[in-house]
C-alpha positions as CSV (number, residue, x, y, z in Angstrom):
1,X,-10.2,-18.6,0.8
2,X,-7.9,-16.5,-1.8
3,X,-6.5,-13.4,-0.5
4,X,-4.7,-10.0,-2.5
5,X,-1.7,-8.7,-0.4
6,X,-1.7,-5.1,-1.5
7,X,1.8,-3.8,0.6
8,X,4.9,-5.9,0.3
9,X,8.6,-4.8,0.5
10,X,9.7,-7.4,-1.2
11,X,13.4,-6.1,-1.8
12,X,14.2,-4.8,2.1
13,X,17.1,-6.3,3.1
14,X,15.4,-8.4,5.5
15,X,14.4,-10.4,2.8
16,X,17.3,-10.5,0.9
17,X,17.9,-13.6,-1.6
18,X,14.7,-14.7,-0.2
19,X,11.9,-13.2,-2.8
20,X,10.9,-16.2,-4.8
21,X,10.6,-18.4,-1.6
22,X,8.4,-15.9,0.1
23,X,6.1,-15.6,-2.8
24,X,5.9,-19.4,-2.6
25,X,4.9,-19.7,0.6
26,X,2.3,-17.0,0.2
27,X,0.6,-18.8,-2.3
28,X,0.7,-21.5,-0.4
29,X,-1.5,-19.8,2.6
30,X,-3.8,-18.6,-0.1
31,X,-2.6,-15.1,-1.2
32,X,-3.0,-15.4,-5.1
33,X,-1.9,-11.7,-5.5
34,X,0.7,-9.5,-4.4
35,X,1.5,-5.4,-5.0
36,X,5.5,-4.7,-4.4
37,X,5.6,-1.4,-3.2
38,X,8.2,0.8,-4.6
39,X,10.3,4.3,-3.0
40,X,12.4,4.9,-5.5
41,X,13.1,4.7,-9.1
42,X,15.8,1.8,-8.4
43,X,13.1,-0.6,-6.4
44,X,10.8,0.3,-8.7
45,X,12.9,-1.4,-11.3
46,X,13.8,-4.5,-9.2
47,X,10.2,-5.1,-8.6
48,X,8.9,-4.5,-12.4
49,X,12.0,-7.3,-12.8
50,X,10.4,-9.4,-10.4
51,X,7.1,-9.4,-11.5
52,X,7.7,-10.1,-15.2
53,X,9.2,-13.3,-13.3
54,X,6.0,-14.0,-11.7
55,X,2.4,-13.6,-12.6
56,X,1.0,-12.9,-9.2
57,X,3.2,-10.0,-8.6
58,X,2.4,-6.0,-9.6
59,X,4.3,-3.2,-8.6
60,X,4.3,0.1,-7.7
61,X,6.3,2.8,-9.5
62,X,7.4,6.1,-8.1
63,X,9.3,7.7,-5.2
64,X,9.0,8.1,-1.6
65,X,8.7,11.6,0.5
66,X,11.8,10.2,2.3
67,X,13.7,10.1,-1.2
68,X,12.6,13.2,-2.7
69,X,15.2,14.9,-2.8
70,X,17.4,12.4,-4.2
71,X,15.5,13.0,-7.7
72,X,17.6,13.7,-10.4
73,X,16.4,15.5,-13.6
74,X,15.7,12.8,-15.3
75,X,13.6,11.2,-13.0
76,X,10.3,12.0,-14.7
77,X,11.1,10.8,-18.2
78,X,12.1,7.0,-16.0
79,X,9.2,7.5,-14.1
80,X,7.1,7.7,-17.0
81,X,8.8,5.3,-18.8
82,X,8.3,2.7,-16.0
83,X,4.5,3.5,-15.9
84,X,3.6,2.7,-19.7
85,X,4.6,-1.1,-18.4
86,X,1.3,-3.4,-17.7
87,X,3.2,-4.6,-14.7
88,X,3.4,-1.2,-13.0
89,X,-0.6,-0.8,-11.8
90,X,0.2,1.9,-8.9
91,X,2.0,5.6,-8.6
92,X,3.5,5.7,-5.3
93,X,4.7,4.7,-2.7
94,X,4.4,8.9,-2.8
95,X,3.0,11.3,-0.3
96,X,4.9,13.5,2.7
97,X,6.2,12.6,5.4
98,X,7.0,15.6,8.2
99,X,7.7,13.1,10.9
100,X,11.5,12.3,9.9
101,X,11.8,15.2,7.1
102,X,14.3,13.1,5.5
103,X,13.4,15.3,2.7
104,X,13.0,18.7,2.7
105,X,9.4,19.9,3.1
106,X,8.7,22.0,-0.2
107,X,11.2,18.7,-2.3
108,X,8.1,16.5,-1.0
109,X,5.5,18.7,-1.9
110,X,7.0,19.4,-5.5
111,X,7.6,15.5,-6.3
112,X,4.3,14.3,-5.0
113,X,2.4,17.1,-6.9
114,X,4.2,15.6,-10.0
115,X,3.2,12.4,-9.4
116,X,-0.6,13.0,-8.8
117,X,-0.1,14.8,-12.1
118,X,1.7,11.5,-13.5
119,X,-1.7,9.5,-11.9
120,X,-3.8,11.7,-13.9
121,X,-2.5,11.5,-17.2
122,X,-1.8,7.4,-17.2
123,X,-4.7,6.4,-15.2
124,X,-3.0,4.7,-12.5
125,X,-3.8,4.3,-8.6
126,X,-2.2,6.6,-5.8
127,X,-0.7,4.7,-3.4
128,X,-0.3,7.3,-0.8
129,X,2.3,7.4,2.3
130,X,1.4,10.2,5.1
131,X,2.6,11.0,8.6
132,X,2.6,14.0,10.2
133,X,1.5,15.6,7.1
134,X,-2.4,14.8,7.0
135,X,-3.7,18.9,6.6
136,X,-1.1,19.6,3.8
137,X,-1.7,16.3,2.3
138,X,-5.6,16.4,2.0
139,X,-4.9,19.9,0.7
140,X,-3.0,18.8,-1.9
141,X,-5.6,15.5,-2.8
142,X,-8.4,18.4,-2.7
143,X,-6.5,20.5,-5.2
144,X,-5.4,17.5,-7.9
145,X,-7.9,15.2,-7.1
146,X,-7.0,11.2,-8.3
147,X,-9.3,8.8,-9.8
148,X,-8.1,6.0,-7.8
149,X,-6.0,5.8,-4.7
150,X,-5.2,4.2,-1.4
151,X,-4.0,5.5,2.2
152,X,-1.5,2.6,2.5
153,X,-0.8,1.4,5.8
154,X,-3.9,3.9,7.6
155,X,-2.9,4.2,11.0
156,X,-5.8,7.2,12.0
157,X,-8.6,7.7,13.8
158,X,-12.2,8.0,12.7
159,X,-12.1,12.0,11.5
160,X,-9.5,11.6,9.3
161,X,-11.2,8.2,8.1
162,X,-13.5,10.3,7.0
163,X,-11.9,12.8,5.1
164,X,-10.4,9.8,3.0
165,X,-13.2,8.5,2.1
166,X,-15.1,11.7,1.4
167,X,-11.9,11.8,-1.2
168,X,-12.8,8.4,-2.7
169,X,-9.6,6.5,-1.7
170,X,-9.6,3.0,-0.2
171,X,-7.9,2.4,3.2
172,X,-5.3,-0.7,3.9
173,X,-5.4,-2.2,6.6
174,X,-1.9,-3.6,8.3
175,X,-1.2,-5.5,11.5
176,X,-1.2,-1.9,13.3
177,X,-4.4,-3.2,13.9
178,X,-3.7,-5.8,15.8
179,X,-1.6,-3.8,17.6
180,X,-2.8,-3.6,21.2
181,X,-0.3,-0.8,22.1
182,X,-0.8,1.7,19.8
183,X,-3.8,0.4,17.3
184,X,-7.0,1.4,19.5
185,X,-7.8,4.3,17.4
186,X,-7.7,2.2,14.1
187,X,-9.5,-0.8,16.1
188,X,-12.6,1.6,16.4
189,X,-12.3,3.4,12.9
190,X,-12.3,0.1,11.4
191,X,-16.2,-0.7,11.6
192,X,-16.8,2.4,9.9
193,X,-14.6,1.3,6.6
194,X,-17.4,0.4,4.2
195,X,-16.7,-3.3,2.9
196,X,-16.3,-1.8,-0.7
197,X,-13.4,0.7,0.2
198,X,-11.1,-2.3,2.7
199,X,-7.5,-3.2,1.5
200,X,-5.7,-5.6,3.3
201,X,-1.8,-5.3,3.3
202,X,0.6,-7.0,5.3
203,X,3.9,-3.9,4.8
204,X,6.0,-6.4,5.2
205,X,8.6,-7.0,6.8
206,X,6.8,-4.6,9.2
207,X,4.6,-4.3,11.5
208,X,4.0,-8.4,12.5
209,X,0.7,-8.9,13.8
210,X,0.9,-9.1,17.3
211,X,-1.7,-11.4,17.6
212,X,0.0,-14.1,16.3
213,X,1.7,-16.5,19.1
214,X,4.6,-17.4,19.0
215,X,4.7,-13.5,17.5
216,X,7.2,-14.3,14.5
217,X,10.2,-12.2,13.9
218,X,9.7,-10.4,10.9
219,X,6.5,-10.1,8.8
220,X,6.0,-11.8,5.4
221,X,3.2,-12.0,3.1
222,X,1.4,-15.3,4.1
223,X,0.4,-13.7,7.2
224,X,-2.1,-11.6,5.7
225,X,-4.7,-13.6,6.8
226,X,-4.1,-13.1,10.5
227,X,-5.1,-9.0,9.8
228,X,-8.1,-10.4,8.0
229,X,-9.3,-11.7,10.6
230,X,-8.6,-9.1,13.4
231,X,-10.6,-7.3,11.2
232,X,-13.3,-10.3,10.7
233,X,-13.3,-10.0,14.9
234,X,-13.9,-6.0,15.0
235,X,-16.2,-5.5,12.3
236,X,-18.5,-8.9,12.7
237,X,-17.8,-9.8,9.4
238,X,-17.6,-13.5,8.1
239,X,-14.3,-14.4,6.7
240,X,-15.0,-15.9,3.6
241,X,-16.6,-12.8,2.7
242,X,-14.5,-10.9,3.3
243,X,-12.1,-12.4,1.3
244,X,-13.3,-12.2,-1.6
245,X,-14.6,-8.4,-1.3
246,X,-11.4,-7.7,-0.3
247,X,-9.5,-9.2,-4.0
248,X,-12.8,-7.7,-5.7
249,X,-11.6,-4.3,-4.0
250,X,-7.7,-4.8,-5.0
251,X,-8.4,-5.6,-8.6
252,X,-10.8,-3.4,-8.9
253,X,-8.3,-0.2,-7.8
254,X,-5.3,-1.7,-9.7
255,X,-7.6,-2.6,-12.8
256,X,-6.6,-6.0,-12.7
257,X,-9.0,-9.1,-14.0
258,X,-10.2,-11.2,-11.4
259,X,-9.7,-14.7,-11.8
C-alpha cells in the first residue's frame, strides 16, 4: 500500500538536521508523497528548498493566523513570487486562530482575505488552520469562496463537518483521532466523511497516535498508516482501498499526477 502524507512540519525544531532521514524512512513504510506545511514566508522558503531536493516533497506557501502580524509590506510580492513555483501546490497554512490571538483579530482577518484572494487568482488549494474561529471563518469561505481547499488537521464534530463539506473542501484527518481523550467527537464525524473528500495527515511532530504501543515520542511521517487505519476501524473500510482513494484524493486537490 502507497500512502500521501498531506501535513508535515518538516522544519520544527524537533526535527532539526533530521529532514532527509525522516523522508527516508517514510518512503520506506510506504508514504510516496509528502506536503510540507508552511506559516511563514521564511519556512515557506526552506521547504520550496527542500523539495527541489526531493521529488516526493510539495509545499505549502503562505502565512499563519499566529504570524500575521509579522507581515511586512512586501510580503505579498514574496508570497506571490513563491506561488508561480511548480513545487508550491497549496496557499496556507492560513486561516484564524482566536484561541491564542497571537495575532491580532482584524491582522488575521486582513491576511487570510488576501490569501483566499492569492488562491483565486493562481489556482492553488487552501490549506486552512481554524480554532476558535469557525463562524467568522466560514463567513469569510462563504464570501470568497476557493476552488480547492482543505480543513487541515479537522478536530470538529459532525455540524461543522457539514458546513465544510457543504463548502466543497476536503477534511484531514490526524492522530486526534486516535485520540481517546479528546477525539470522540471526530471518531463519530468520521463515518460521515465521504471517501472522495478524506485526507490523511500525520501534523507532525504532533499529535502521535495514541494508539500506537510503545506510544513513540514525537510523531513523524511514517506513521501515517497507524491513522489510516483508525480510520479503516471506525468507518469499516478496507485498507487497501482506502489507500489508494486517499493519494487519488491528495493529488487530485494539489493537482499533482498520480503515478
Amino acid at each position: 500500500m502507497r500512502w500521501f502524507d498531506a501535513g508535515v512540519n518538516l522544519f520544527s525544531p524537533q526535527f532539526a538536521g533530521q529532514e532527509a532521514q525522516l523522508v527516508t524512512e517514510a518512503q520506506a513504510a510506504g508514504i510516496d508523497g509528502l506536503l510540507l506545511i508552511s506559516s511563514d514566508l521564511a519556512e515557506s522558503q526552506l521547504n520550496l528548498s527542500f523539495c527541489q531536493q526531493h521529488s516526493s516533497c510539495y509545499a505549502t506557501a503562505g502565512v499563519h493566523p499566529h504570524q500575521a502580524a509579522q507581515t511586512t509590506n512586501a510580503w505579498l510580492a514574496e508570497l506571490k513570487t513563491l506561488l508561480a513555483i511548480p513545487q508550491m501546490v497549496a496557499i496556507g497554512e492560513c486561516g484564524l486562530d482566536f484561541n491564542r490571538d497571537f495575532s491580532p483579530r482584524h491582522a488575521q482577518q486582513q491576511v487570510f482575505a488576501e490569501q483566499l484572494q492569492l488562491a483565486a487568482q493562481y489556482d492553488k488549494a487552501v490549506y486552512l488552520h481554524e480554532r476558535d474561529a469557525f463562524s467568522t471563518q466560514v463567513a469569510m469561505l462563504r464570501e470568497q469562496p476557493v476552488s480547492r481547499g482543505i480543513a487541515h488537521c479537522f478536530t470538529g464534530d459532525l455540524a461543522q463537518l457539514k458546513v465544510y463539506l457543504d463548502l466543497g473542501l476536503y477534511i484531514g484527518i490526524t492522530g486526534w483521532l486516535c485520540d481517546e481523550r479528546r477525539g470522540q467527537a471526530l471518531q463519530q464525524a468520521v463515518t460521515y466523511i465521504p471517501e472522495d473528500r478524506l485526507i490523511l495527515e500525520t501534523d507532525a511532530p504532533y499529535l502521535v497516535p495514541r494508539t500506537i504501543r510503545p506510544r513513540p515520542k514525537r510523531n513523524t511521517p511514517a506513521l501515517l498508516p497507524a491513522i489510516a487505519a483508525e480510520v479503516a476501524r471506525l468507518t469499516g473500510r478496507d485498507l487497501a482501498t482506502l489507500a489508494a482513494q486517499t493519494v487519488a484524493n491528495s493529488c487530485r486537490l494539489f493537482q499533482l499526477q498520480e503515478t
